[in-house]
C-alpha positions in Angstrom: 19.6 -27.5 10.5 22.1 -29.8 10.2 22.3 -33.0 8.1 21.1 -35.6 10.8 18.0 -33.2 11.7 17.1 -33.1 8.0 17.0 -36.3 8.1 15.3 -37.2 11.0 12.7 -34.7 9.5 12.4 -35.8 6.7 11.8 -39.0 7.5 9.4 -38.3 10.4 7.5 -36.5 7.6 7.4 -39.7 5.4 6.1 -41.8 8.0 3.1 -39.5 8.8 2.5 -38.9 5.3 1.8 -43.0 5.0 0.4 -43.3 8.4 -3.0 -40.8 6.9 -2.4 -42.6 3.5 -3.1 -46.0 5.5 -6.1 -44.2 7.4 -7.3 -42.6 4.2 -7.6 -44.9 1.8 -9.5 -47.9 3.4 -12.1 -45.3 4.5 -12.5 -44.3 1.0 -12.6 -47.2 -0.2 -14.8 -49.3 2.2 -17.1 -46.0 2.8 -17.2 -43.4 0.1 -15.9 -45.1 -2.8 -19.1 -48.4 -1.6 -21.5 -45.6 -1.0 -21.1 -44.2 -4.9 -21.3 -47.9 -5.8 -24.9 -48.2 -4.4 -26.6 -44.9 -5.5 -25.1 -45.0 -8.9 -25.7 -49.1 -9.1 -23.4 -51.6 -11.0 -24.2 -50.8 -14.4 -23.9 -46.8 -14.7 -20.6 -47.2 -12.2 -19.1 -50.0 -13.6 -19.3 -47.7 -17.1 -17.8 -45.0 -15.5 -14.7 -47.4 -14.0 -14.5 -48.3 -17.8 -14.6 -44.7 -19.1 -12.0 -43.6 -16.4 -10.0 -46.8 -16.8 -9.8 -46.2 -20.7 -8.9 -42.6 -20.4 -6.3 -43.4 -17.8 -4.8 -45.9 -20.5 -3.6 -42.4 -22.3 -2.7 -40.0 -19.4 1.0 -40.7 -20.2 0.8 -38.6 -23.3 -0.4 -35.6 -21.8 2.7 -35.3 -20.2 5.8 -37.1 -22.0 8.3 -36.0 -19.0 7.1 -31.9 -19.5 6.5 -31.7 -15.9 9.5 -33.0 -14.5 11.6 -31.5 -16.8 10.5 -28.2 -16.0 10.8 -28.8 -12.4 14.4 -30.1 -13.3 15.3 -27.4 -15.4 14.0 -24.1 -13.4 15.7 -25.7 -10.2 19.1 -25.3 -11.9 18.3 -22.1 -14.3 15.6 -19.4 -12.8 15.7 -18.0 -16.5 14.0 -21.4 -18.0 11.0 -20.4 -17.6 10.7 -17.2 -18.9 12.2 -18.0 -21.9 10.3 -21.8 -22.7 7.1 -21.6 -21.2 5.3 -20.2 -24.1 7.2 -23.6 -25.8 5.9 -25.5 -23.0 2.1 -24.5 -23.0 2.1 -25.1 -27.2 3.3 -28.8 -26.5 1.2 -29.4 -23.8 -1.6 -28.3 -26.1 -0.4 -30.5 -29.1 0.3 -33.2 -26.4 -3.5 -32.5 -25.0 -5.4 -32.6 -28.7 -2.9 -35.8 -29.2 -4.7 -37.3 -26.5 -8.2 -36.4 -27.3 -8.4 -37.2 -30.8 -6.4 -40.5 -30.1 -8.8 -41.4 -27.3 -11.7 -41.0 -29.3 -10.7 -42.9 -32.5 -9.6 -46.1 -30.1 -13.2 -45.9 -28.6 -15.2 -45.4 -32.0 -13.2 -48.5 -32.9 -14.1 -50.4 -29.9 -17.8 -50.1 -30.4 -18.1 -48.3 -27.4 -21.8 -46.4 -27.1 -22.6 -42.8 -27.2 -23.6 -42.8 -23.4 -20.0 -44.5 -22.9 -18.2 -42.0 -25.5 -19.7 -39.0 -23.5 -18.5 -40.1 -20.4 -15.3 -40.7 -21.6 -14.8 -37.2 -23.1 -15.8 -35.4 -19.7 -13.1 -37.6 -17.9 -10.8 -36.8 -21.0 -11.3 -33.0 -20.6 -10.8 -33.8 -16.9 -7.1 -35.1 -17.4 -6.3 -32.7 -19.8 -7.4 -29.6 -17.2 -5.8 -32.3 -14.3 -2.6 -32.0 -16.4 -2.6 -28.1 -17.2 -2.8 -28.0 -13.5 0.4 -29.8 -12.8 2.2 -28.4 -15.2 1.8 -24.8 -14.0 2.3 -26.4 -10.4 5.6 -27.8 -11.2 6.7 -24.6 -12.2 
């Protein structure tokens, strides 16, 4: 292929790619997302919008840059991973207990309530497996 049909590709590619993100989204939103809303009802969602929100506040220390700097660095070197990854997994870890323990402190200090506090450490557990999962993705 040459450079113009890359390009062309590629951004043929980008366009479809936004055209089902613009067709996705309002139907999850306007149907899925609204149909969750009335089963669960406003109180029990609107806790679990807080927990997620709250968690979501955090989700930058799970990753610090790991991901993208493995990506980076096995593109240019196919030896990087061999010899780091058992380097990479103990941060992640640290990075992933980090996030826990802070999480929990900041919502023991807000007051928030045990129902709260358990929802919170599903989604928690959620972002740390969510983040595991990208890591060993971007490899």
């Amino acid at each position: 292929m040459t450079a113009k049909e890359n390009k062309t590709n590629f951004l043929s590619n980008l366009f479809l790619l936004n055209l089902l993100n613009l067709m996705i989204k309002p139907i999850w939103l306007l149907v899925v997302d609204r149909e969750v809303q009335l089963i669960l009802g406003p109180h029990e969602y609107g806790m679990f919008y807080r927990a997620f929100n709250f968690v979501f506040l955090f989700n930058i220390l799970l990753d610090l840059g790991i991901n993208n700097y493995t990506s980076k660095e096995q593109a240019s070197n196919a030896n990087f991973v061999p010899l780091h990854l058992k380097t990479m997994v103990y941060a992640k870890v640290l990075l992933a207990v980090v996030f826990f323990v802070l999480a929990t402190i900041i919502s023991k200090q807000l007051g928030h309530n045990t129902q709260l506090r358990s929802i919170l450490y599903l989604l928690a557990g959620y972002q740390i497996v969510l983040g595991f999962f990208q890591f060993f993705r971007s490899i």
